[in-house]
C-alpha positions in Angstrom: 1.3 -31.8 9.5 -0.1 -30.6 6.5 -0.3 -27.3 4.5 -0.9 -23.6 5.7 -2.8 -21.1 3.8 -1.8 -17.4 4.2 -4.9 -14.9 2.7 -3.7 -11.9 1.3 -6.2 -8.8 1.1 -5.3 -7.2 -2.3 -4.7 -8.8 -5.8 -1.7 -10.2 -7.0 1.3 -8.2 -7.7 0.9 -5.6 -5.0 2.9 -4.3 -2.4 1.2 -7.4 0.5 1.9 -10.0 -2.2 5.6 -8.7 -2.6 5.7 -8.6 1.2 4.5 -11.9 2.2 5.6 -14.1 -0.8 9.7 -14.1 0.4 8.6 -15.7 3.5 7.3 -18.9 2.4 9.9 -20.7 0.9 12.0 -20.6 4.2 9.2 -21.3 5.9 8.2 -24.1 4.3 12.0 -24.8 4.3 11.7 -24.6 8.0 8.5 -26.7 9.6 8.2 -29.3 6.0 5.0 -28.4 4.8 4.0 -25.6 2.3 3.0 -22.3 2.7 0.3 -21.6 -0.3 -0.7 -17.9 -1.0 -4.7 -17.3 -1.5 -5.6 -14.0 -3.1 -8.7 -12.0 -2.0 -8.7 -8.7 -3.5 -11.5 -5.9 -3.1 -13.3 -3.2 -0.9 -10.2 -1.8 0.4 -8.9 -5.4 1.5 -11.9 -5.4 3.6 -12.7 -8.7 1.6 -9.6 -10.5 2.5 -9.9 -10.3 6.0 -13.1 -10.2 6.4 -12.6 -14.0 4.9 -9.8 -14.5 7.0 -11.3 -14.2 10.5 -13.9 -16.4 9.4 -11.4 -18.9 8.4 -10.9 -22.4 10.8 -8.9 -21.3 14.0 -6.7 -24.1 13.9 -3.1 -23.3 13.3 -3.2 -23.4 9.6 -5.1 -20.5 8.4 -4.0 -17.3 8.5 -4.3 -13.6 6.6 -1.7 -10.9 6.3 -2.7 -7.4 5.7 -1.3 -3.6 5.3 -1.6 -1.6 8.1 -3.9 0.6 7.2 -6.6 -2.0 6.8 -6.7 -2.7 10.1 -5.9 1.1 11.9 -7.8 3.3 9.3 -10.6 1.2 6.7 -13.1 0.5 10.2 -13.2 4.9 10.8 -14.1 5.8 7.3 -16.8 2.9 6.4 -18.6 -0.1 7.5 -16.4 -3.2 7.1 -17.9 -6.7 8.6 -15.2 -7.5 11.5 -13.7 -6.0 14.8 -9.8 -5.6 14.4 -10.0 -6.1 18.2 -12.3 -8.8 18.9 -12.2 -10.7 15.7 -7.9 -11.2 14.6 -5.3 -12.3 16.6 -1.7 -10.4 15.9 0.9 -13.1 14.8 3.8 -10.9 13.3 4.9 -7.7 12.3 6.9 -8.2 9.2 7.8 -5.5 7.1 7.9 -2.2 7.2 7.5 0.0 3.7 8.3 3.9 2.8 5.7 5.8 0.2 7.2 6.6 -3.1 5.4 9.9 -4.4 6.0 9.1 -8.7 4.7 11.3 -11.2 4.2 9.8 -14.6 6.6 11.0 -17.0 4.7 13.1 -19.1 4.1 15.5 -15.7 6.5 18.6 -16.4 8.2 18.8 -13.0 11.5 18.0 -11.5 10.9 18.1 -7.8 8.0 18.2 -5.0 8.0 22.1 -5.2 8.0 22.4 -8.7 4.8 19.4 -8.8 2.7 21.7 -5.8 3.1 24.9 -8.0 1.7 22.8 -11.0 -0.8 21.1 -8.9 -2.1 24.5 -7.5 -1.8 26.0 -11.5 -3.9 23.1 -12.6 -6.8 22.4 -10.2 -8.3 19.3 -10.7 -6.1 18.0 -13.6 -3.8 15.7 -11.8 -4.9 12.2 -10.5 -3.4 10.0 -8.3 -4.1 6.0 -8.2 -4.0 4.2 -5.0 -5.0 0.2 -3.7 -8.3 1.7 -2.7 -10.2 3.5 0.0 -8.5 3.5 3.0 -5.0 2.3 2.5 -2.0 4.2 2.3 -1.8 5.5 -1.0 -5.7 7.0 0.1 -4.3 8.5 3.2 -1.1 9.9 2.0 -3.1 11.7 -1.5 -5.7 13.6 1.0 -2.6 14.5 3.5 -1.0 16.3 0.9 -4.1 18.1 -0.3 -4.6 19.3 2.9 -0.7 19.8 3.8 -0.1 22.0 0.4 -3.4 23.3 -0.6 -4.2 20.9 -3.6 -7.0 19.6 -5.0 -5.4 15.8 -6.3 -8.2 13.8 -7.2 -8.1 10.0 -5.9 -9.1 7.0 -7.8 -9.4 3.6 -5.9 -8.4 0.4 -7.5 -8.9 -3.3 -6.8 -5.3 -3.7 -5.5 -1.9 -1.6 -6.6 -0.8 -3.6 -9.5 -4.0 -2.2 -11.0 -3.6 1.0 -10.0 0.8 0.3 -11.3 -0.8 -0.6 -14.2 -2.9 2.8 -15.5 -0.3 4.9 -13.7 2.9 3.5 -16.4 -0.1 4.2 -18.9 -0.8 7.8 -18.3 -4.4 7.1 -17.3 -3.5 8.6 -13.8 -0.4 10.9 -13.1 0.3 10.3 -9.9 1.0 7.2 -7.7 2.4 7.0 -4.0 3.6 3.4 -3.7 6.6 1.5 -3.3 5.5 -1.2 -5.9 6.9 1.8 -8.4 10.4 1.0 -7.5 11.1 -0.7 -10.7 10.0 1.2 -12.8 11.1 4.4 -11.5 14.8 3.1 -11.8 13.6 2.4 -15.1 12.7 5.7 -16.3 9.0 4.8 -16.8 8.1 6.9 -13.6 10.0 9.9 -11.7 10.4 10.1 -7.8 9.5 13.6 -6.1 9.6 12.2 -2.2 9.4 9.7 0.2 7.9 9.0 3.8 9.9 7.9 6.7 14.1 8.7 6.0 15.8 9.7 2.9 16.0 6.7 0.8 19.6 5.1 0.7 19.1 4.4 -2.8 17.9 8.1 -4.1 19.8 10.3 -1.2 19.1 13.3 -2.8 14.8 13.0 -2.7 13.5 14.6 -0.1 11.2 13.2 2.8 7.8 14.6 3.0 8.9 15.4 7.0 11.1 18.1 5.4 8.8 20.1 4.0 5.2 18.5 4.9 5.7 17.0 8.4 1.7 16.0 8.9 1.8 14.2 5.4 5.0 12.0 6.4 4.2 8.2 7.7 5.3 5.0 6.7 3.3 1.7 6.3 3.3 -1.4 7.5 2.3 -5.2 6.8 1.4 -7.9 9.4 0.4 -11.3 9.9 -2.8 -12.0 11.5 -4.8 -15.2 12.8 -8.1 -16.3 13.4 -9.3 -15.6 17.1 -9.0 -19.0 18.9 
């Protein structure tokens, strides 16, 4: 009867934005009303949803997160809601692999080759991620600890940000699939990817096939208000 607003955790341009934004139009092509995006980036997307849960319960307000937001972010800090007492599951809608780029100015070819320059330059690589918690987060310390490394991990507000000062050389490394793009554009280059092979770059390897505890995928959801 009138419009729905969907909250999204992270700021614009990031993987949940690029996610959530292709269901809208058919669903507002579907049930007559619009479907209007509200950005609330910060802590981790702790932010979003904490704003989210304390939205009306009444049909038209509802938040869609990352995964990790809701299975990791409440064991590493304090966050102001109860994934299990405060948000209702509505749907599961996408699933997403992690990209592992290094900018071009990295002198390595493949995931080998960017371990033995890792290990020959402690502390001199940096990878860029949508903050504490999230995927990015969990997938840069997994490696460290799978290979050995000592990658150090800067947060950002969301993973445009992050995009952003990884196509500028400010960090090296990123682990997103919002780097798609730009990889096929030269701008970044692919050493490996979470989940399957990629049908689209058949001949970069998974992390399963060489790092099996640093190999996940992510996923994004829609969530509700309880009541």
């Amino acid at each position: 009867e009138r419009p729905v607003k969907i909250i999204l955790n992270f700021a614009p341009g990031g993987g949940i934005d690029n996610a959530m934004r292709p269901f809208t139009e058919p669903l507002q092509r579907l049930l007559g009303q619009p479907f209007v995006l509200e950005h609330k980036g910060g802590a981790s997307g702790s932010i979003g949803i904490e704003a989210g849960v304390k939205s009306p319960a009444n049909g038209y307000n509802f938040f869609a997160t990352p995964g990790l937001s809701v299975a990791v972010l409440p064991h590493i800090r304090k966050i102001p809601y109860d994934p299990f007492k405060d948000m209702v599951p509505v749907a599961y809608f996408t699933w997403y692999p992690m990209m592992l780029a290094v900018h071009p100015s990295v002198p390595v070819e493949n995931l080998k080759d960017f371990v033995t320059y890792a290990k020959a330059h402690p502390d001199k690589l940096s990878l860029g991620s949508s903050g504490i918690g999230t995927t990015g987060h969990l997938l840069s310390e997994a490696l460290n600890r799978a290979a050995g490394l000592s990658i150090l991990h800067v947060p950002y507000r969301g993973s445009a940000d992050a995009l952003n000062d990884f196509l500028a050389g400010v960090v090296q490394v990123f682990a997103d699939p919002t780097s798609a793009p730009h990889i096929k554009a030269g701008k970044a280059r692919l050493l490996a990817v979470t989940g399957k092979r990629h049908p689209e770059y058949p001949d970069v390897p998974t992390f399963g096939e060489t790092y099996p505890d640093a190999d996940f995928v992510g996923w994004n959801a829609l969530f509700a208000p309880v009541g």
